[in-house]
C-alpha positions as CSV (number, residue, x, y, z in Angstrom):
1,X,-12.5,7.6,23.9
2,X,-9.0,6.0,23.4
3,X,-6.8,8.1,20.9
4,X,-3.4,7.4,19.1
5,X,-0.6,9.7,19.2
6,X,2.1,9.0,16.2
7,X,5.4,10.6,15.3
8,X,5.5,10.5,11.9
9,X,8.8,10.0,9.4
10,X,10.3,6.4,10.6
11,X,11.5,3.8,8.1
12,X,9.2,0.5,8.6
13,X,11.0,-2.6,8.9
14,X,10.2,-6.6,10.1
15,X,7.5,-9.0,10.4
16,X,3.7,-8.9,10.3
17,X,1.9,-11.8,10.9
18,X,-1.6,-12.1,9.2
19,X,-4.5,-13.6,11.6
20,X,-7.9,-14.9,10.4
21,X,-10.1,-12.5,8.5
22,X,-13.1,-10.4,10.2
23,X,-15.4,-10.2,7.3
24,X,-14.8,-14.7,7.5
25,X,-14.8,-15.2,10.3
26,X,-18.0,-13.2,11.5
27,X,-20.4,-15.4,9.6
28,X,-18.6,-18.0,10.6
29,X,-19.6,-17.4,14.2
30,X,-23.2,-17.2,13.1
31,X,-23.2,-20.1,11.4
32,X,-22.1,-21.6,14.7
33,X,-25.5,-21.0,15.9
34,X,-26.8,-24.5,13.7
35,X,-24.1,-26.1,15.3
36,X,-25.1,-28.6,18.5
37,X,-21.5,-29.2,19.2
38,X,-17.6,-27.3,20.0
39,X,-16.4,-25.5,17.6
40,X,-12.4,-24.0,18.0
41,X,-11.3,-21.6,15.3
42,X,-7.8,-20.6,15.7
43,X,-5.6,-17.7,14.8
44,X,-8.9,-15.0,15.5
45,X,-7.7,-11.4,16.5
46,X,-9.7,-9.9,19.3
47,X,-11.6,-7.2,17.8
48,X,-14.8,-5.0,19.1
49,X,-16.9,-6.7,16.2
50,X,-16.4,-10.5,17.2
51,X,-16.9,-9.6,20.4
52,X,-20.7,-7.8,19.7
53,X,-20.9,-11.1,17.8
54,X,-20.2,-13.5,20.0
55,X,-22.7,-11.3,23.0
56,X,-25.7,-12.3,20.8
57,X,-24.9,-16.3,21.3
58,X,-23.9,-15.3,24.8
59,X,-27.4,-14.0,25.4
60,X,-29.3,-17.1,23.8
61,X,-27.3,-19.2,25.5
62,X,-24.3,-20.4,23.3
63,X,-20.8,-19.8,24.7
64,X,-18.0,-18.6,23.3
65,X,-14.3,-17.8,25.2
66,X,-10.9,-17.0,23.9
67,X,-8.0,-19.6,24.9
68,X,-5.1,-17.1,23.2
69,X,-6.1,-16.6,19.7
70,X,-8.1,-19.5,19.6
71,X,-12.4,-18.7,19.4
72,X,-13.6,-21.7,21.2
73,X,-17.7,-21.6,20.9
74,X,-20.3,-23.7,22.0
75,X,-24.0,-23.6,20.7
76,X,-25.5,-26.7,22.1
77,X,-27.9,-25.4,24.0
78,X,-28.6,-22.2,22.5
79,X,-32.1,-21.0,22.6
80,X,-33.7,-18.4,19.6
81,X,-34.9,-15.1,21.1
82,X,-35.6,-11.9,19.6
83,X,-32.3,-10.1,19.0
84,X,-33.2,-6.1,19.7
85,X,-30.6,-2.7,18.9
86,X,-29.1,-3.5,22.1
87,X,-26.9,-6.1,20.0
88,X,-27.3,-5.1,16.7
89,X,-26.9,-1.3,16.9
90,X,-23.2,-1.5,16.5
91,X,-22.5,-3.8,14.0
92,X,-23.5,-4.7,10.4
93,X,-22.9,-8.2,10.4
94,X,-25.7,-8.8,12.8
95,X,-27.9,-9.7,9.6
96,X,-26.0,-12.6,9.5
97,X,-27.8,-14.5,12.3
98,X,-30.8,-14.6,10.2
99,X,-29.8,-17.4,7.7
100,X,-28.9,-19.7,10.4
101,X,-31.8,-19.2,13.0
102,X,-33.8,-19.8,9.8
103,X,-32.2,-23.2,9.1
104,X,-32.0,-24.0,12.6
105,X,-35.1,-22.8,13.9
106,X,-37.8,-22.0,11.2
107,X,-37.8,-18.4,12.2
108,X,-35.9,-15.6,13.4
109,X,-36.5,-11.5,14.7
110,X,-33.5,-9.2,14.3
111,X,-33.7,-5.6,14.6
112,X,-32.2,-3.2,11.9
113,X,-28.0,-3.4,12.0
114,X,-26.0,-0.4,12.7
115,X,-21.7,-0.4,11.7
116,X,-19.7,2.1,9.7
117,X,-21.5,5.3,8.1
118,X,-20.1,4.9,4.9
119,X,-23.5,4.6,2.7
120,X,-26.5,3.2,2.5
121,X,-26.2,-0.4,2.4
122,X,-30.1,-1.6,1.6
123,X,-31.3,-5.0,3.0
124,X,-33.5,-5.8,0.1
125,X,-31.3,-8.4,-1.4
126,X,-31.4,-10.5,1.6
127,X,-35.1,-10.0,1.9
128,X,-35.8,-11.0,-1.7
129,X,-33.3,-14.1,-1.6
130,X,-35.2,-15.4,1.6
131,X,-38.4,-14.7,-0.3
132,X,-37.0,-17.1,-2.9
133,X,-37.0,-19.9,0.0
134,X,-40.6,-19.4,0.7
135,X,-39.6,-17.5,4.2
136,X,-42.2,-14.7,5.3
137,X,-40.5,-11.7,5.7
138,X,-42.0,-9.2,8.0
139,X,-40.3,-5.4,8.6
140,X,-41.8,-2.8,11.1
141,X,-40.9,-1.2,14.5
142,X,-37.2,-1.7,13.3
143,X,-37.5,-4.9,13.1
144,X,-36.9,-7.8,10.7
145,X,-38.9,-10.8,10.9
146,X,-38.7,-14.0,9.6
147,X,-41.3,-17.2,9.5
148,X,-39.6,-19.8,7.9
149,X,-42.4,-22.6,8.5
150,X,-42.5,-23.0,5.0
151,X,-39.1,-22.6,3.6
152,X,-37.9,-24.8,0.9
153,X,-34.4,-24.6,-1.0
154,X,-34.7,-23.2,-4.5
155,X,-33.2,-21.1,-7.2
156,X,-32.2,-17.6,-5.9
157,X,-31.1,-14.4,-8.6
158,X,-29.1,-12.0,-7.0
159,X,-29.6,-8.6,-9.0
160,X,-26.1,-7.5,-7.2
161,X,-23.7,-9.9,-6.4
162,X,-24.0,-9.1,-2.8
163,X,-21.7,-10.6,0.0
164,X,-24.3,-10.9,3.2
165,X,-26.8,-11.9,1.2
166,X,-25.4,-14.4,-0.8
167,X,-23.9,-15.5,3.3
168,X,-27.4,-15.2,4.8
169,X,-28.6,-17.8,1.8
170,X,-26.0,-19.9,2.0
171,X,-26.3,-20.1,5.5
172,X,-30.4,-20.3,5.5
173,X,-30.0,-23.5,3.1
174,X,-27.9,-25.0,4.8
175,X,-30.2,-27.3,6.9
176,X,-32.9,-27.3,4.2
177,X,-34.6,-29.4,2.3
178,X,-33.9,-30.1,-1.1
179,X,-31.3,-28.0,-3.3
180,X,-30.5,-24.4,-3.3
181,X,-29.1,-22.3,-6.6
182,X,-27.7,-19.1,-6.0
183,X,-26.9,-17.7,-9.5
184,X,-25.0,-14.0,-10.1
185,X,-23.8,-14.5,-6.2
186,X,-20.4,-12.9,-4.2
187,X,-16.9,-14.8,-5.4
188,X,-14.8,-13.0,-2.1
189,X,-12.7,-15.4,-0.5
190,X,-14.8,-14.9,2.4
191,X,-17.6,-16.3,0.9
192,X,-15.1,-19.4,-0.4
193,X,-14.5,-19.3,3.5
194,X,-17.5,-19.4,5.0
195,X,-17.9,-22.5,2.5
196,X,-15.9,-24.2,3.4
197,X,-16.2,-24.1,6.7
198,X,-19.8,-25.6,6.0
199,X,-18.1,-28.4,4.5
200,X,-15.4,-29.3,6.8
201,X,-18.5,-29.3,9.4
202,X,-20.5,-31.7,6.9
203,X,-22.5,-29.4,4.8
204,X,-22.8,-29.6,1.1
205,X,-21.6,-26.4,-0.6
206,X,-20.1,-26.1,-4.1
207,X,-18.9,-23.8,-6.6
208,X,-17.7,-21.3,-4.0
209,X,-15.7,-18.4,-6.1
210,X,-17.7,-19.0,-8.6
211,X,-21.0,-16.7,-9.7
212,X,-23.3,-19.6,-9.2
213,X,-23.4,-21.7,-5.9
214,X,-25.0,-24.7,-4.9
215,X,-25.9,-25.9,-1.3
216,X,-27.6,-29.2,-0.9
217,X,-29.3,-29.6,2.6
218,X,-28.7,-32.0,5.1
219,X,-29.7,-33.1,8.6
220,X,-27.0,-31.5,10.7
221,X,-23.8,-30.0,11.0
222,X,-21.0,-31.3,13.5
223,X,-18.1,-29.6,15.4
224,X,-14.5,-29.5,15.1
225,X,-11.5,-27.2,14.2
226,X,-10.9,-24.6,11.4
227,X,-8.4,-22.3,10.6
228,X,-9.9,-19.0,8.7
229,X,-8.5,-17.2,5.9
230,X,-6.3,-14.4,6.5
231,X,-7.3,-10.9,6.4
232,X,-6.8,-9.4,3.1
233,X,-7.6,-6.0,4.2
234,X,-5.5,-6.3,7.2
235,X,-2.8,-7.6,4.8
236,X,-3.5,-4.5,1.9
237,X,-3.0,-2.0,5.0
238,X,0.4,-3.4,5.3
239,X,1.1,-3.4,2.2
240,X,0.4,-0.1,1.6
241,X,2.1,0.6,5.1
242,X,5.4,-0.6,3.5
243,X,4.9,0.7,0.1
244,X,4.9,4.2,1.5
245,X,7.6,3.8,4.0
246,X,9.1,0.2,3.8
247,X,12.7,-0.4,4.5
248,X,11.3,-4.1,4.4
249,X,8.4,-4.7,5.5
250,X,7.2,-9.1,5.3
251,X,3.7,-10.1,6.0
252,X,3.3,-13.7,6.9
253,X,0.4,-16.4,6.3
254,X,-1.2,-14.1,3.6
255,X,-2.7,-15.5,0.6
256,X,-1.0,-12.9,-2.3
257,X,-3.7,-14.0,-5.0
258,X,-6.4,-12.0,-2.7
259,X,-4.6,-9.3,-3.6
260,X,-4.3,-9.1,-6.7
261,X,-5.7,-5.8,-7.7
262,X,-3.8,-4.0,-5.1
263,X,-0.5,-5.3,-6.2
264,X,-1.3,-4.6,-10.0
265,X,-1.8,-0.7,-8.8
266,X,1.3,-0.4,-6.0
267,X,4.0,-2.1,-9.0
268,X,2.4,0.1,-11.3
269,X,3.4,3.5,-9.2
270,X,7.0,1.8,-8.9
271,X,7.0,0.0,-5.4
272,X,8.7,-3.0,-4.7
273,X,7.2,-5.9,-3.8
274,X,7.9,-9.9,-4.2
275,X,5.5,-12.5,-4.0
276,X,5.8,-15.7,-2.5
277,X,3.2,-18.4,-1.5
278,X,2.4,-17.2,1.8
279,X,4.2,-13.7,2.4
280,X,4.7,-10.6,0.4
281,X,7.7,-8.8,0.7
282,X,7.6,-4.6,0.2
283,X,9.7,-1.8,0.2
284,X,8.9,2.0,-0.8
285,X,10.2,3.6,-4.1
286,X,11.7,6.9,-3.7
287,X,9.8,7.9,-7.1
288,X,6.0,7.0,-6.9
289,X,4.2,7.3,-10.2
290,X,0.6,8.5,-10.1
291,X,-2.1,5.7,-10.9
292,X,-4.4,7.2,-13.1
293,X,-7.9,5.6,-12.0
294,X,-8.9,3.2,-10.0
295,X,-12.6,1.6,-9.7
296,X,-13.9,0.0,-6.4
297,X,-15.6,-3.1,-7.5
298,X,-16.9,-6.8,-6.1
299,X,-14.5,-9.3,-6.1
300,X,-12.2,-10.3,-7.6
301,X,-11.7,-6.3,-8.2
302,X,-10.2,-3.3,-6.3
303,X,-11.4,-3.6,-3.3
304,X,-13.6,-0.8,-1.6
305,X,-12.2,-1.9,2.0
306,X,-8.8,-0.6,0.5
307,X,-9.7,2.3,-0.8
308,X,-9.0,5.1,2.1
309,X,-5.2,3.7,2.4
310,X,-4.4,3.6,-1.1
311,X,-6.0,6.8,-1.3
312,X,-3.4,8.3,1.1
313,X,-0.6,6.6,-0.7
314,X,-1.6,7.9,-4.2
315,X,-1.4,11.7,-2.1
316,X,2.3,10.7,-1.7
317,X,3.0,10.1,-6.0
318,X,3.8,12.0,-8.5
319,X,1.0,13.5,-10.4
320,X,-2.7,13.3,-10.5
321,X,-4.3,9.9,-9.6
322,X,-8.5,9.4,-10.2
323,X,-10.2,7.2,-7.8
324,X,-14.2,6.0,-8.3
325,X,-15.9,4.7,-5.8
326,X,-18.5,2.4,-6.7
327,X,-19.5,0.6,-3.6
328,X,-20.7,3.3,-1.0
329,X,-21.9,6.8,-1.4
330,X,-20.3,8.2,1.2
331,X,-16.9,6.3,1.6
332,X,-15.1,9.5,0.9
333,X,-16.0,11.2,4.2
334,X,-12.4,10.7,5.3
335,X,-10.9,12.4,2.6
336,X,-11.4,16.2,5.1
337,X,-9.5,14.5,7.7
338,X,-6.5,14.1,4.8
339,X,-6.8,17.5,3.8
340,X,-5.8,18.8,7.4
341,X,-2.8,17.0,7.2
342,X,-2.1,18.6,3.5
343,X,-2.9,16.0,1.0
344,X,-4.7,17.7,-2.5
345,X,-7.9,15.8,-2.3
346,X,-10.9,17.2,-4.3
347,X,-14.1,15.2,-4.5
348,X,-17.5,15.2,-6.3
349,X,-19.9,12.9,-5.8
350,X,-18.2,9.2,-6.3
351,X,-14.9,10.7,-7.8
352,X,-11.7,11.7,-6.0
353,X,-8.9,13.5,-7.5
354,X,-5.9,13.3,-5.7
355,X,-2.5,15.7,-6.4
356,X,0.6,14.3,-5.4
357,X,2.0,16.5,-2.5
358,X,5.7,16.4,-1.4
359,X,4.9,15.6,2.6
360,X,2.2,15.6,4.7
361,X,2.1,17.3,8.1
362,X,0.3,16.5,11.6
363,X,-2.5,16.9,12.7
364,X,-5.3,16.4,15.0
365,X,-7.6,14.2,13.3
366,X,-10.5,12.3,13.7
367,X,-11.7,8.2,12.6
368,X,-15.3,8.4,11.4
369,X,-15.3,4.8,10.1
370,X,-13.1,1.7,10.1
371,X,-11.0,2.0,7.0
372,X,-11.2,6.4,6.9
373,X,-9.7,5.8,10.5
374,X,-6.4,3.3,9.7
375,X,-6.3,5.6,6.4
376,X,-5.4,8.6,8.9
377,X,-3.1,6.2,10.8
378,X,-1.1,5.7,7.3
379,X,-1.2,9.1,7.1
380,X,0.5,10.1,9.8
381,X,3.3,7.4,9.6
382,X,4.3,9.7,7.0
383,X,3.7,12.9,8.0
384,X,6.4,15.5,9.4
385,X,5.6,15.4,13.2
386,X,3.4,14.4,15.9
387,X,-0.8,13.6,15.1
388,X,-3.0,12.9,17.3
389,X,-5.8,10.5,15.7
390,X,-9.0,10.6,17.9
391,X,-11.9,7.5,17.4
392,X,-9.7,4.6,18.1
393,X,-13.1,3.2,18.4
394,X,-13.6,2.6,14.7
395,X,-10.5,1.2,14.0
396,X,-10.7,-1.5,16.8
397,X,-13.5,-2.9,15.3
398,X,-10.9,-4.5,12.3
399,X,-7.6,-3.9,13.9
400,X,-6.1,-6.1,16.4
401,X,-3.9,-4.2,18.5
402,X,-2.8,-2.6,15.2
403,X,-0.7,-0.2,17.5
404,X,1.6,-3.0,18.5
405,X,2.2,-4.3,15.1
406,X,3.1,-0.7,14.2
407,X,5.4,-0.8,17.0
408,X,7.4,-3.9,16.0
409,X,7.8,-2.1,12.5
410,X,9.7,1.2,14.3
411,X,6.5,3.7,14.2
412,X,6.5,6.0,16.9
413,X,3.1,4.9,17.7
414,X,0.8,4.8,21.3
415,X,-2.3,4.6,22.8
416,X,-3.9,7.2,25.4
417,X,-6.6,6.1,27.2
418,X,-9.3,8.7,28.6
């Protein structure tokens, strides 16, 4: 189990550059599945997820390599099989292989999906949108399967404007017949993404960003190249890196509308930060103002993705800031981590109230999750002193190397390997 070891305290300064997103570019690689030709997507980061991805079109018979940071993959002659935990026990996004076997294939068996422990995150609304396609949906043994002999498109009603399932439909429709309706659906930019990569491939998707999307089916869906959107939640960790201790800090090829809600918060407490159309400059304020509540919400709100850093850098304000978390239950798990390390964290049920403290100390600490983990790494940029972070594992799985970016910024930052 790799661990970090950080010496807190050091100024941030330079350059970050932004690579292609996780949550885009993840169904993205599924959707490569319906594709009988090369696909190259360039700027990816190399990251534990893609990788368990990219091992389930490996093992039907797709293939997928790194050239640098380009993804080149290759699903010609990829064969449907029956994708068991040995795949899908690590990662969440494994659900969605579903929507294209379906379009490809007419059927498809996944077992259940493991990732972070942050809540229960029910599969209903991808069974139920399915259901609205005429697909027979079968669930026993730990396993999910699919008979799509009779699928049609049709008019789908998310009760929850859900990202993988309103991904899985899109992605199930794709190859359909007829028109698909997706009303009360996800508006992320990943979702805008994943979109238009359909489009530049010669699918029919419209109204992206939008709560009601439209997918007309065709025959098939060609190769090529595509660039996918940068990481906002790569991007917000920055940002919140250099609002808590930013000489300068500049993150290039970011998209600065994504993050909106962030910035709106961060300004509000008294940082620093410029927008421009593709970089965000930040610098800490030596008087940070308390933010009285935030809300986790769907797009385009505050992000629950975000939440554990900005939770750390409300620790470092003035006052008393109120945090609701609205997305998962149990998204607040890292917060007993923070309190080693001397942040004033109380929490009850979905509801964190965090007193401003004037430092925060090291620690040895533990990642439970992806975004609890780089909250701790926040923290101990700046905390007085050496912390030791154990599960490196977690934050691999959205981080690219996040170590040597930290690096280039002046952190006092490295990785032990056991």
């Amino acid at each position: 189990m790799d661990r970090f070891i950080i010496n807190g305290g050091n100024l941030l300064e330079g350059n970050v550059q932004i690579k292609g997103a996780k949550n885009a570019i993840l169904p993205i690689i599924a959707c490569c599945i319906m594709i009988k030709a090369e696909v190259t997507l360039h700027e990816c980061p190399h990251l534990s997820d893609i990788e368990a991805m990219l091992k389930i079109l490996r093992a039907g018979g797709g293939i997928a390599k790194y050239e640098e940071d380009c993804l080149i993959i290759n699903c010609k002659n990829f064969t449907p099989y029956c994708i068991d935990s040995e795949y899908t026990g690590a990662l969440r996004a494994s659900l969605f292989v579903i929507g294209p076997l379906l379009s490809a294939f007419k059927s498809a068996s996944v077992s259940y999906p493991g990732g972070c422990e942050i809540g229960l995150r029910p599969i209903d609304l991808h069974i139920t949108g399915l259901k609205s396609l005429s697909v027979s949906v079968e669930r026993s043994n730990g396993k999910i399967t699919c008979d799509g002999i009779n699928m049609k498109n049709s008019d789908v009603f998310l009760d929850f404007p859900s990202v993988g399932a309103t991904e899985n439909i899109i992605m199930a429709s794709v190859l359909g017949k007829g028109v698909t309706r997706i009303y009360n659906c996800a508006k992320e930019p990943e979702i805008c993404d994943l979109a238009n990569f359909i489009n530049v491939m010669g699918g029919k998707v419209y109204g992206a960003g939008t709560d009601k999307i439209t997918v007309e089916g065709v025959v098939s869906l060609s190769g090529g190249h595509y660039f996918p959107t940068k990481d906002r939640i790569v991007a917000g960790t920055f940002l919140i890196a250099g609002a808590l201790m930013g000489k300068e800090v500049v993150l290039d090829k970011v998209n600065p509308s994504h993050l909106l809600p962030l910035n709106e918060k961060l300004i509000a407490s008294g940082a620093s930060i410029i927008l421009d159309s593709r970089r965000i400059i930040v610098k800490k304020s030596l008087k940070r103002r308390a933010v009285k509540r935030t809300e986790t919400r769907p797009y385009p709100g505050f992000p629950t993705d975000l939440q554990p850093q900005f939770v750390v850098y409300l620790s470092q304000c003035r006052g008393c800031s109120v945090v609701v978390e609205n997305m998962f239950e149990n998204r607040f798990n890292y917060t007993a981590q923070l309190q080693k390390m001397g942040a004033d964290i109380t929490v009850k049920d979905r509801v964190a109230i965090i007193k401003g403290v004037k430092k925060l100390t090291q620690s040895r600490v533990e990642a439970k999750d992806l975004r609890g983990g780089v909250a701790l790494v926040l923290a101990s940029i700046c905390a007085e002193g050496e912390s030791e972070i154990w599960g490196v594992r977690h934050i691999d799985r959205g981080y690219d190397s996040i170590e040597k970016d930290l690096e280039g910024l002046g952190v006092q930052i490295k990785r032990l390997k056991n």
